[in-house]
C-alpha positions in Angstrom: 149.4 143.9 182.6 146.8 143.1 180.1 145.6 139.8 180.3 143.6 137.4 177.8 141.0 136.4 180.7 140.0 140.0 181.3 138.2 140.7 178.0 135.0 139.7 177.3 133.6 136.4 175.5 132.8 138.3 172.5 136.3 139.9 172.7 138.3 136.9 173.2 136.2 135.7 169.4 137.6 139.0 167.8 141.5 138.4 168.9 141.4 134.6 168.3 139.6 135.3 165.4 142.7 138.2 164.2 145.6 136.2 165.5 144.9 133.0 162.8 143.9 135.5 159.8 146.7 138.0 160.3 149.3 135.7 158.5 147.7 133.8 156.0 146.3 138.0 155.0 149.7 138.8 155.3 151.0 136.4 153.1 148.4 137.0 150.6 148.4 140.7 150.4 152.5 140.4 150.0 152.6 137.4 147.0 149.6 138.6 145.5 148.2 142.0 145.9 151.0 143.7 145.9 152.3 142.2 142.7 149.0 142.9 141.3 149.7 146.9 142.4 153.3 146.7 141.3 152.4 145.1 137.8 149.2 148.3 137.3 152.6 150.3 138.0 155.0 148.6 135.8 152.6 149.2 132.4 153.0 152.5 132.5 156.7 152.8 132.2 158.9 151.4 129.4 161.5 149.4 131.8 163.5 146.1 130.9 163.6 144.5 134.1 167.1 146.4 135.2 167.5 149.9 133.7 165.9 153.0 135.4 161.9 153.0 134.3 160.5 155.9 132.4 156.8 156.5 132.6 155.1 156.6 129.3 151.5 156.8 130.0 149.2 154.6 128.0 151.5 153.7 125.1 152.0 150.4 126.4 148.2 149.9 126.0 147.6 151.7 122.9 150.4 149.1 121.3 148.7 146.1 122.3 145.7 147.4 120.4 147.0 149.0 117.6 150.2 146.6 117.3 149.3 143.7 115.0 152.0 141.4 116.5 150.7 142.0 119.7 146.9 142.1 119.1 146.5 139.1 116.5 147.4 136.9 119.7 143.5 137.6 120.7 142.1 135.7 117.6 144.2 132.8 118.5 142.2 133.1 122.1 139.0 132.8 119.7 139.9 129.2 119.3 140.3 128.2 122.9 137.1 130.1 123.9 135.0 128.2 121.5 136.5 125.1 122.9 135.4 126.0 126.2 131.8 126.0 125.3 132.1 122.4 123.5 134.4 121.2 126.4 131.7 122.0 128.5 128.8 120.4 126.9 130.7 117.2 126.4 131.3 117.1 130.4 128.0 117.9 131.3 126.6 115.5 128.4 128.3 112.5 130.4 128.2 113.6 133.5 124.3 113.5 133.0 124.1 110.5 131.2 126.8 108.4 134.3 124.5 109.9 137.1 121.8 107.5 135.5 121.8 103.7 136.3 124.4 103.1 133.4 126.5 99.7 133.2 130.5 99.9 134.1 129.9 103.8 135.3 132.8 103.3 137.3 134.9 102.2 134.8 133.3 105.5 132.3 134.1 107.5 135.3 137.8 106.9 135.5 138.5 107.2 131.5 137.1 110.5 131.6 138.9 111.6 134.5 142.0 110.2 134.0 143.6 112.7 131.3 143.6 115.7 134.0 145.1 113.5 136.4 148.0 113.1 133.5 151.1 115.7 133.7 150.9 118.3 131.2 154.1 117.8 129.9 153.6 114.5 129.2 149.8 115.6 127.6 151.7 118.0 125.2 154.7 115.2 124.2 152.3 112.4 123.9 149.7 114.5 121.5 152.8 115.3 119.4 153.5 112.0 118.6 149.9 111.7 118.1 149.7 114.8 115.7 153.3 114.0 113.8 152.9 113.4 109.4 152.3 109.4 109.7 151.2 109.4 113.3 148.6 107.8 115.3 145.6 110.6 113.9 146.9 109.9 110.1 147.2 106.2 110.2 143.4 106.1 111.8 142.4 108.3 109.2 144.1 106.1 106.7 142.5 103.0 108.7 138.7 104.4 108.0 139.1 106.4 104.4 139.6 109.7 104.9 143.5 109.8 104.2 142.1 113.4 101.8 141.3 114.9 105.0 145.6 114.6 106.7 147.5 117.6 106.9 150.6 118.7 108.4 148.6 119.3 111.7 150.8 121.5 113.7 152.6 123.2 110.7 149.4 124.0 108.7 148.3 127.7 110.0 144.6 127.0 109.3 144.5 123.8 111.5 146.8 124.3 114.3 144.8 125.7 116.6 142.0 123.7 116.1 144.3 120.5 116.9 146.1 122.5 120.1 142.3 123.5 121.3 141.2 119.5 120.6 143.9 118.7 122.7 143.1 120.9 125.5 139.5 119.8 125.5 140.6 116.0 125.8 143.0 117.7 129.0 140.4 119.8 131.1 137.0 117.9 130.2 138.2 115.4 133.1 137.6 118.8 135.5 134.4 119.9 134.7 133.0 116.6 134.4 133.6 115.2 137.4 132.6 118.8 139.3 129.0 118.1 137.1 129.0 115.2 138.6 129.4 115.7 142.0 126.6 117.9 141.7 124.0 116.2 140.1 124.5 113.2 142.6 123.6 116.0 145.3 120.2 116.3 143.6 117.9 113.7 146.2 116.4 110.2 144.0 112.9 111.2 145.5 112.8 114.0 142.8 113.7 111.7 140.4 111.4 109.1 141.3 108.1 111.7 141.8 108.9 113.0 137.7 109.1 109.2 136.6 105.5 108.9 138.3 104.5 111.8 136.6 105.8 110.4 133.2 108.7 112.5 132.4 111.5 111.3 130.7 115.3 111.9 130.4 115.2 114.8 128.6 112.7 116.4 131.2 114.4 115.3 134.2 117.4 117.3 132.7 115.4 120.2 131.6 113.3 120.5 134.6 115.4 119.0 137.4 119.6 118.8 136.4 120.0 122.2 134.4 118.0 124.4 137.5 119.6 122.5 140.4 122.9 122.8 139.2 122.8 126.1 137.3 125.5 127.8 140.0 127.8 125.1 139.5 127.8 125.3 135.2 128.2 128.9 136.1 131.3 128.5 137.9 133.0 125.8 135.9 132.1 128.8 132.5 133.8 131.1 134.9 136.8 128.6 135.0 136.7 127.6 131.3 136.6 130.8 130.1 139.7 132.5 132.3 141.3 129.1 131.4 140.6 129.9 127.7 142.0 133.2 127.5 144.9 132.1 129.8 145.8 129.4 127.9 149.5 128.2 127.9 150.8 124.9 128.5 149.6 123.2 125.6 150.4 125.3 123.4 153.5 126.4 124.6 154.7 123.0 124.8 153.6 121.5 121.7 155.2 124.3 119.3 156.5 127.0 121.1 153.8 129.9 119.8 155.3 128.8 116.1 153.0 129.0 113.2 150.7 131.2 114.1 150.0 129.7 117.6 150.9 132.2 120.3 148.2 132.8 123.0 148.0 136.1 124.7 149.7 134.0 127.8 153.0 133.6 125.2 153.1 136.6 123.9 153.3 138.2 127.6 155.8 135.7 128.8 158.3 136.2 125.2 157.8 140.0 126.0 158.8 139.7 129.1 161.8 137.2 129.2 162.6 137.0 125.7 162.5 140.8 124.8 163.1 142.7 127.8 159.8 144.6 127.9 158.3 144.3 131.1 156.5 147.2 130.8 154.4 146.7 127.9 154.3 142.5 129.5 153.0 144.4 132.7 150.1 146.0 130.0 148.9 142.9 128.3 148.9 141.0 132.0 146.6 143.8 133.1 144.3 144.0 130.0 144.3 140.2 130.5 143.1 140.3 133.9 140.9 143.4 133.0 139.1 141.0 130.4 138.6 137.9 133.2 137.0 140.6 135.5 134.9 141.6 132.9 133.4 138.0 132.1 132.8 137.3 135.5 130.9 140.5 136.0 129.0 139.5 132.6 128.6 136.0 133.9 127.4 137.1 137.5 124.6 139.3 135.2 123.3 136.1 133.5 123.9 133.4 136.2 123.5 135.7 139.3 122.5 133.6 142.5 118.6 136.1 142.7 118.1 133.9 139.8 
């Protein structure tokens, strides 16, 4: 009879070691990679969830690119990936600046944090009130002289997205700041203290000291910001449906899917999607690689 006892120390490491990953693998290898290997199957059929699939190649894909219902979706992504980058430098703007010896930084810390802590339900009802003809934006317009500058914010094509990608920096900035944060206050106050000696000021302690020492970190929270960017879905989604010109690439999968019936060609643009956030982390590994 085999027993546990009999096997050596370094054996015993190896089964323990099996017996606790062997579920939490199997779990993962069953909700997501098979999915993942099912959905690569899916967009190469034409299927509606039900029916018997037919395999079709690449059409799927050459519709997403060729089809301008499908591929106008990625210059609404535009927005939201030019969001990141300003969502970013406001979060790492203040997170330098409250790492500092700043009065109330407490008090700073929680009113940046707290709109990520806020449902995003209740983010995409309350910024609908805020965005409605005569709302809270146009009366503070009104209140400071630029009543020229109101517009019917979420009905106006040209301005939409701009006001849904304003409301997802105000949503997400909460994240990446306090992760800045957190690492800055890891850098130790002796470094700090030796460049004051040596004369340097803010700016140099940030250019010298912050940026280098947390360079890994603004490389993962780009990695987030971006996939969040091209994923984007729950502001939008709530505040107007994907009307008006508004659909993100996340939309226009999901109404494929559910709304249409084509899970195929859904199956293609969640691939291509996925395809695209491998591809910026490969690019952001190039530029923000750990050798450097």
């Amino acid at each position: 009879m085999f027993k546990f006892s009999n096997l050596s120390y370094k054996n015993q490491k190896r089964v323990i070691i099996f017996s606790f990953l062997v579920v939490p693998l199997g779990l993962l290898a069953t909700f997501s990679y098979l999915p993942v290997v099912n959905m690569f199957g899916y967009s190469f059929t034409d299927w509606n969830g039900y029916s018997e699939k037919e395999f079709v190649g690449l059409n799927n894909y050459i519709t997403v690119f060729t089809d301008p219902e499908y591929f106008r979706v990625f210059a609404v992504s535009l927005y939201y990936f030019v969001a990141t980058f300003i969502q970013l430098g406001i979060a790492l703007y203040f997170a330098t600046i409250l790492s500092f010896k700043v009065r109330f930084k407490n008090f700073f810390k929680g009113v940046l944090f707290f709109p990520y802590l806020l449902n995003g339900v209740a983010i995409g009802f309350m910024f609908l009130f805020f965005f409605r003809p005569d709302g809270t934006l146009d009366t503070v317009l009104q209140a400071i002289g630029l009543g020229d500058f109101i517009t019917h914010w979420l009905k106006n094509p040209d301005v939409i997205n701009i006001s849904l990608a304003g409301t997802s920096v105000w949503r997400y900035m909460g994240f990446n700041f306090i992760i800045f944060l957190g690492a800055i206050s890891s850098i130790p106050s002796e470094i700090y203290e030796a460049a004051e000696i040596d004369g340097a000021n803010r700016w140099h302690q940030f250019k010298y000291i912050i940026f280098p020492s947390i360079k890994i970190i603004i490389s993962l929270n780009l990695i987030l910001a971006v996939s969040g960017a091209l994923s984007a879905f729950e502001i939008p989604y709530i505040m107007t449906g994907g009307s008006n010109g508004s659909a993100t690439f996340v939309i226009q999968t999901v109404d494929t899917a559910f709304k249409y019936g084509k899970i195929g060609l859904a199956s293609a643009m969640a691939v291509i999607l996925l395809l695209i956030v491998v591809a910026v982390t490969i690019i952001q590994k190039r530029f923000f690689g750990e050798e450097d």
